[in-house]
C-alpha positions as CSV (number, residue, x, y, z in Angstrom):
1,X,151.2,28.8,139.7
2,X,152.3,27.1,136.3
3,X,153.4,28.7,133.5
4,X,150.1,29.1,131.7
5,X,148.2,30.8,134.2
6,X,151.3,33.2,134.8
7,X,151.4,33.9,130.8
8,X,147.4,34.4,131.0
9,X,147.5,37.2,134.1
10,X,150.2,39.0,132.3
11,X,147.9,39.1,129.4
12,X,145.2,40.6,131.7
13,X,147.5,43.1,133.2
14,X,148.4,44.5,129.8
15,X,144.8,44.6,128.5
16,X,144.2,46.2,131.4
17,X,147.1,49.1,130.8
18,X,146.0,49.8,127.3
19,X,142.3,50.3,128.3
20,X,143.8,52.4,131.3
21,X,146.0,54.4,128.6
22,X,143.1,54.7,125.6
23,X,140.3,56.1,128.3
24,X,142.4,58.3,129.5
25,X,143.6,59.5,126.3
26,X,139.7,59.7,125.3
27,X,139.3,61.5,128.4
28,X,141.8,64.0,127.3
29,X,140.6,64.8,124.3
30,X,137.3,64.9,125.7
31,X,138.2,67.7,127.7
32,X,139.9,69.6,125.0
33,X,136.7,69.9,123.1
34,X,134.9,70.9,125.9
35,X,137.2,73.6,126.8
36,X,137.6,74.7,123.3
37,X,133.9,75.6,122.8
38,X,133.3,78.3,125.3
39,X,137.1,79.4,123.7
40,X,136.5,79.7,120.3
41,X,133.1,81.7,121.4
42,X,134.9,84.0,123.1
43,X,137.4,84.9,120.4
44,X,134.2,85.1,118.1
45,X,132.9,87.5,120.3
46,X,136.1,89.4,121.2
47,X,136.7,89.9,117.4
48,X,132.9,91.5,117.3
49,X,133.8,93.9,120.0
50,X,137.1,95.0,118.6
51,X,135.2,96.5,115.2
52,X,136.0,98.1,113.3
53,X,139.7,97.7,112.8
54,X,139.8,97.9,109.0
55,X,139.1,101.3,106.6
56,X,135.2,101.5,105.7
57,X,135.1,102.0,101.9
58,X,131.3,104.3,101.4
59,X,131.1,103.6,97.7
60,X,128.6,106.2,96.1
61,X,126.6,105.3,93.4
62,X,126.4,108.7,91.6
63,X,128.8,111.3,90.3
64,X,130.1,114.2,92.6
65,X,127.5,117.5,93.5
66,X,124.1,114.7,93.7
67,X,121.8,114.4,96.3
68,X,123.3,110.8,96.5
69,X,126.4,112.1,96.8
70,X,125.8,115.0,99.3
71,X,124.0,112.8,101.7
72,X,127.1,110.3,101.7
73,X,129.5,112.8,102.6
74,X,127.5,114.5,104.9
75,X,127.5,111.5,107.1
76,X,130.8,111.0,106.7
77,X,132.1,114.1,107.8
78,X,130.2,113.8,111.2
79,X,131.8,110.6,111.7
80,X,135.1,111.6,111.3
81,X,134.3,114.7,113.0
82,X,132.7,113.1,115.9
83,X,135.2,110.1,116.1
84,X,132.4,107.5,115.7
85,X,134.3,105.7,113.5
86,X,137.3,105.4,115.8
87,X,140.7,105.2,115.0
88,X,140.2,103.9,111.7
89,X,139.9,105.8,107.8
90,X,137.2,106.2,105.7
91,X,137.5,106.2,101.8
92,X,134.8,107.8,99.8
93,X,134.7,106.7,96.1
94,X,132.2,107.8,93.8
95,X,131.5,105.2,91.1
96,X,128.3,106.2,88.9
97,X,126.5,104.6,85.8
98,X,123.8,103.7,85.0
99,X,121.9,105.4,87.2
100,X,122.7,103.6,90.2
101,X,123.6,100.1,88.9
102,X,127.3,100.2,88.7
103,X,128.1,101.8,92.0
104,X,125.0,99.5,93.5
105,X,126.4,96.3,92.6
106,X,129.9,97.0,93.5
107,X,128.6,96.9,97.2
108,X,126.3,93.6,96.2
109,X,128.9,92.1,95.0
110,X,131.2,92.3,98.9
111,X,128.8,90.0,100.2
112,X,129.9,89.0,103.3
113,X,132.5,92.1,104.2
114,X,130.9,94.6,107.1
115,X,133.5,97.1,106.0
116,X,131.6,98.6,102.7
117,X,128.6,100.7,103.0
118,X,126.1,102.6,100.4
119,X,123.7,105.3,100.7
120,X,120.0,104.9,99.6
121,X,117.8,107.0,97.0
122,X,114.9,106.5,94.6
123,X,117.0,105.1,91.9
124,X,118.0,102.0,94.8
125,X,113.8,100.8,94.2
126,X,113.3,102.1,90.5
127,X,116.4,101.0,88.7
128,X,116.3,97.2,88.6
129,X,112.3,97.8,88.1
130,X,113.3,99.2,84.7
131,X,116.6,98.2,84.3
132,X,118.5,94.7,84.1
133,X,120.8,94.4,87.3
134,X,122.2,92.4,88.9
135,X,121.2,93.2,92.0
136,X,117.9,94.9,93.7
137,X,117.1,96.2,97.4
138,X,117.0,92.2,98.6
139,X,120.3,91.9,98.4
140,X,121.9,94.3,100.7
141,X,121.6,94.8,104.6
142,X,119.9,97.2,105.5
143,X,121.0,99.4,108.4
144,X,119.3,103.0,108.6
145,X,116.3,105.4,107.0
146,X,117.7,108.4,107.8
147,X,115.7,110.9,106.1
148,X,113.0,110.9,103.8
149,X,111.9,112.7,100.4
150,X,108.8,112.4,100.5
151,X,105.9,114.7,98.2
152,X,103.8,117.6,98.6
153,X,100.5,118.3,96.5
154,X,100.1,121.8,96.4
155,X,97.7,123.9,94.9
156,X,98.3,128.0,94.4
157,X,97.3,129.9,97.4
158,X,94.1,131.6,95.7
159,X,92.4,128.4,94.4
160,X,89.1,128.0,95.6
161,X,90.9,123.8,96.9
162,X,91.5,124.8,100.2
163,X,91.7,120.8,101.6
164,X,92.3,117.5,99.8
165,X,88.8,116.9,100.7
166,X,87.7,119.8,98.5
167,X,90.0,118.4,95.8
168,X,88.5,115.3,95.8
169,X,84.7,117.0,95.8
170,X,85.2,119.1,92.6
171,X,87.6,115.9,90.7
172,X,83.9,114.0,90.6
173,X,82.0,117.2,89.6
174,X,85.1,118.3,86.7
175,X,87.9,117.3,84.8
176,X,90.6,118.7,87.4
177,X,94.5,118.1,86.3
178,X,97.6,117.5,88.6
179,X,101.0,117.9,87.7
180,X,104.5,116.2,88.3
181,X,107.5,115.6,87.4
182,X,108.2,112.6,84.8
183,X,105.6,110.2,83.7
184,X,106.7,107.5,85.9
185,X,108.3,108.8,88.9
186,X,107.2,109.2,92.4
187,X,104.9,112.0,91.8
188,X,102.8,109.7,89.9
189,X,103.1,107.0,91.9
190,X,101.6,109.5,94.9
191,X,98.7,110.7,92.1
192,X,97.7,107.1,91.6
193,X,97.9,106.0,95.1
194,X,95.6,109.2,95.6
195,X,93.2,108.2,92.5
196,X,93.0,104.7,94.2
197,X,92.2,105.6,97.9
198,X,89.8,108.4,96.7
199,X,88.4,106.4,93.9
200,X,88.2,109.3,92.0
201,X,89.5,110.2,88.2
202,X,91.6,113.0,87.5
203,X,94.6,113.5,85.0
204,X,97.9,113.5,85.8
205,X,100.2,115.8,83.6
206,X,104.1,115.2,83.4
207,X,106.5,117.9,83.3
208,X,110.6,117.4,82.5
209,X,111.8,119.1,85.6
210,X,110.8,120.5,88.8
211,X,110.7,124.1,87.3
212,X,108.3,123.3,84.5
213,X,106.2,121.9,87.2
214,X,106.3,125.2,89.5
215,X,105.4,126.8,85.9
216,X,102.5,125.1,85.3
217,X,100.7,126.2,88.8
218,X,101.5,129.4,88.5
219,X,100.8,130.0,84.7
220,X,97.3,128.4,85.7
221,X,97.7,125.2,83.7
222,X,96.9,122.8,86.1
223,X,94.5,122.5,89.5
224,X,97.8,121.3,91.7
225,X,100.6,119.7,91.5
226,X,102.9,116.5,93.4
227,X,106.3,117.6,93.8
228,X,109.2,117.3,96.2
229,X,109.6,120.3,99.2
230,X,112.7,121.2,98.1
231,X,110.6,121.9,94.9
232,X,108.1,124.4,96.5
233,X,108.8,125.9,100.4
234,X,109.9,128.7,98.3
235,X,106.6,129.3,97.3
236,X,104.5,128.1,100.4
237,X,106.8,130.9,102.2
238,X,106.2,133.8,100.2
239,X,102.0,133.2,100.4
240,X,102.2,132.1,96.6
241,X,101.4,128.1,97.4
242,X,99.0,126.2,99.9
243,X,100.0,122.6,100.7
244,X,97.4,119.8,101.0
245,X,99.2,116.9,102.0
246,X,102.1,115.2,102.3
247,X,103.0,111.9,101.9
248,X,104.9,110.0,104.4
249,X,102.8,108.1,107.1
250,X,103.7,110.7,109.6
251,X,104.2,114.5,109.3
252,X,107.5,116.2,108.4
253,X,109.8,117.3,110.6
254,X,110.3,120.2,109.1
255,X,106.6,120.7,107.9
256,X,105.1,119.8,111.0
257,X,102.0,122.0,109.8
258,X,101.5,120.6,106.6
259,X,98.7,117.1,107.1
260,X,99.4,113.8,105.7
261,X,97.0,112.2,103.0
262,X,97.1,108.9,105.7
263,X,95.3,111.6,108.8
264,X,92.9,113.1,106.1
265,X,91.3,109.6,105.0
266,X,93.3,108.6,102.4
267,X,95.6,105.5,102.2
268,X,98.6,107.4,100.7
269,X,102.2,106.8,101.8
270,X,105.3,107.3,99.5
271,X,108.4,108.4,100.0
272,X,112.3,107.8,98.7
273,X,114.6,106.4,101.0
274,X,117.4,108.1,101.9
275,X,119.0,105.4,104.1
276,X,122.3,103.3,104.5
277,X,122.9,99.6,103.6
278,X,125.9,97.2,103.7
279,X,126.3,94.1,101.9
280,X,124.4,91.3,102.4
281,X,125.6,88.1,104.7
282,X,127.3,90.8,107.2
283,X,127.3,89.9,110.7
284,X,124.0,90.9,112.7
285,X,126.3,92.4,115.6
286,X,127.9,94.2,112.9
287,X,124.7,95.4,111.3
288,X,123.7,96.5,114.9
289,X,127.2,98.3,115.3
290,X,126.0,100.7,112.0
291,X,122.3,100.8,113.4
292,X,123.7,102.1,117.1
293,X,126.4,104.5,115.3
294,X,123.8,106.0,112.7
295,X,121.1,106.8,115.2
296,X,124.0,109.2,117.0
297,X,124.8,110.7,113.1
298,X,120.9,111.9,113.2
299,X,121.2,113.8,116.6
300,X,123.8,115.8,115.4
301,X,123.0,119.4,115.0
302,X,125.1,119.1,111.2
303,X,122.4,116.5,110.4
304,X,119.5,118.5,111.6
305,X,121.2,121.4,109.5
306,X,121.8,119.2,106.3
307,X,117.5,118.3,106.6
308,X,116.4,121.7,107.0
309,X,118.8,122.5,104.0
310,X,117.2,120.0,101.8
311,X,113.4,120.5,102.9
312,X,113.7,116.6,104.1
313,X,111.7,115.2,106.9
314,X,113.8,113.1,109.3
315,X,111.4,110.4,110.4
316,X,113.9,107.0,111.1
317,X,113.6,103.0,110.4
318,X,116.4,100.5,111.9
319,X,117.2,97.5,110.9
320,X,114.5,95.2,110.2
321,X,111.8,97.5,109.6
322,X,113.7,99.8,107.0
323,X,113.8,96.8,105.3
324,X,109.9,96.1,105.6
325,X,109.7,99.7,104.3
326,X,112.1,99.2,101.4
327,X,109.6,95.9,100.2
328,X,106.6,98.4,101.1
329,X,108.3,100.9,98.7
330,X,109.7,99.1,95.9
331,X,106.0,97.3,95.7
332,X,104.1,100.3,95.2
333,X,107.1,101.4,92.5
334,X,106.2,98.3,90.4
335,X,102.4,98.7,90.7
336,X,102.7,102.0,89.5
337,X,104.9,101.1,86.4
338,X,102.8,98.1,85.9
339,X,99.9,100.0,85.8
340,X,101.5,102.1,82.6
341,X,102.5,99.1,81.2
């Protein structure tokens, strides 16, 4: 073998190695990846199981003694007192202002963290609607609806209106007059949903406060009135009041008597959400963590006693579809305010 053909085997050989020694390396790493997929899935999912491990902050948007405020700490104190929050604490703050908006977009602005949670109420749809915010129901999670205030129409127990169909019958015979509180709350968002469906005309007369509204029925100033329950059960008790309708899409939990507007013929379903929502961009698993939790607040008998308490009907959303009934809600808020210009 000469010297050439020696020099050109060794060269060979050597290619040969280092080919040998890159695939192999390739081949390594290779494998690395390969095993560090299914790895770095199972620590993503082993940190989902193991919430929470951090202290919840439930910001309130409204100052102490509130329904806001009474709602939040309700639920709170059957967590803790059920353990359904584990090991872990639970700050309450209250920060208020403009109603709603300062405490509101505290918790919008923690986009992203699952350890920060809010409780619902009408001022959640009708603040940014009249108000500049920063923030509006679109830009939270939402997690529960776990009760409802929702409207009665009631007229006095005497009054010749002994259905909303006779309401209806005498408002396109005579001027007939229906009270509420506020001139754009949700009493009149119920009275125009009602003047819509029934395509009838009737006027709608605003009171300051849910006594002056009482007032007017009994002092015989107006044919009914659209107020809250907690407003008037006094009344339907004694025999002084006789409720029409209400106006959630099904019938109160604790009215189960009392008809909807929706089951008498008329396409009339408003009520104020008293739910829970987190920040937005929170993990889904986390979001179903709260939805899972909350559904065993609402089958506590300290919840059922906290409804009953507050004449609110506990009819439930989850998820997804309190969120479909938060668009549904805040829509009919700002064609109701758009109507009054």
């Amino acid at each position: 073998m000469t010297h050439a053909t020696r020099h050109a085997n060794s060269r060979l050989k050597n290619s040969a190695t280092t080919l040998t020694g890159a695939a192999s390396k390739a081949l390594s790493i290779s494998l690395v990846s390969l095993l560090s997929v299914p790895m770095m899935a199972l620590s993503t999912s082993a940190s989902a199981d193991e919430y929470p491990e951090k202290t919840l902050n439930y910001v309130i948007a409204f100052g102490p003694g509130g329904g806001n405020d009474l709602m939040s700490r309700t639920v709170v104190e059957i967590l803790n007192k059920h353990d359904l929050y584990g090991d872990e604490n639970i700050i309450v703050s209250n920060r208020e202002g403009g109603s709603g908006a300062v405490g509101f977009s505290y918790v919008k602005n923690k986009s992203g963290s699952p350890y920060y949670l809010t409780s619902t109420s009408g001022n959640f749809i009708s603040t940014p609607l009249v108000s500049n915010t920063d923030w509006s129901y679109q830009d939270f999670t939402p997690v529960g609806l776990l009760a409802n205030d929702a409207m009665m129409m009631v007229v006095q127990a005497d009054s010749p209106v002994t259905s909303l169909d006779d309401f209806v019958k005498l408002a396109r015979e005579k001027r007939m007059t229906v009270g509420g509180i506020g001139a754009a709350g949700p009493d009149r968002v119920v009275a125009r949903l009602l003047k819509q469906s029934a395509d009838v005309e009737f006027e709608y007369v605003p009171s300051q406060d849910g006594g002056q509204v009482v007032t007017s029925l009994t002092s015989g100033s107006v044919d009914a009135i659209i107020s809250n329950p907690s407003e008037v059960s006094g009344q339907i008790a004694a025999g002084n009041f006789r409720a029409l309708a209400y106006s959630e899409p099904q019938r109160s939990s604790v009215y189960p008597d009392i008809p909807t507007f929706i089951e008498q013929g008329y396409d009339v379903a408003f009520s104020l959400p008293r739910g829970v929502v987190m920040p937005a961009e929170v993990p889904k698993d986390v979001q179903q963590w709260w939805v899972n939790t909350l559904q065993k607040v609402v089958e506590t008998d300290e919840w059922q006693q906290y409804l009953t308490t507050n004449s609110m009907s506990g009819n439930t959303l989850w998820g997804d579809d309190f969120g479909l009934y938060l668009e549904d809600t805040n829509t009919k808020f700002a064609e109701s305010l758009k109507s009054l210009n």
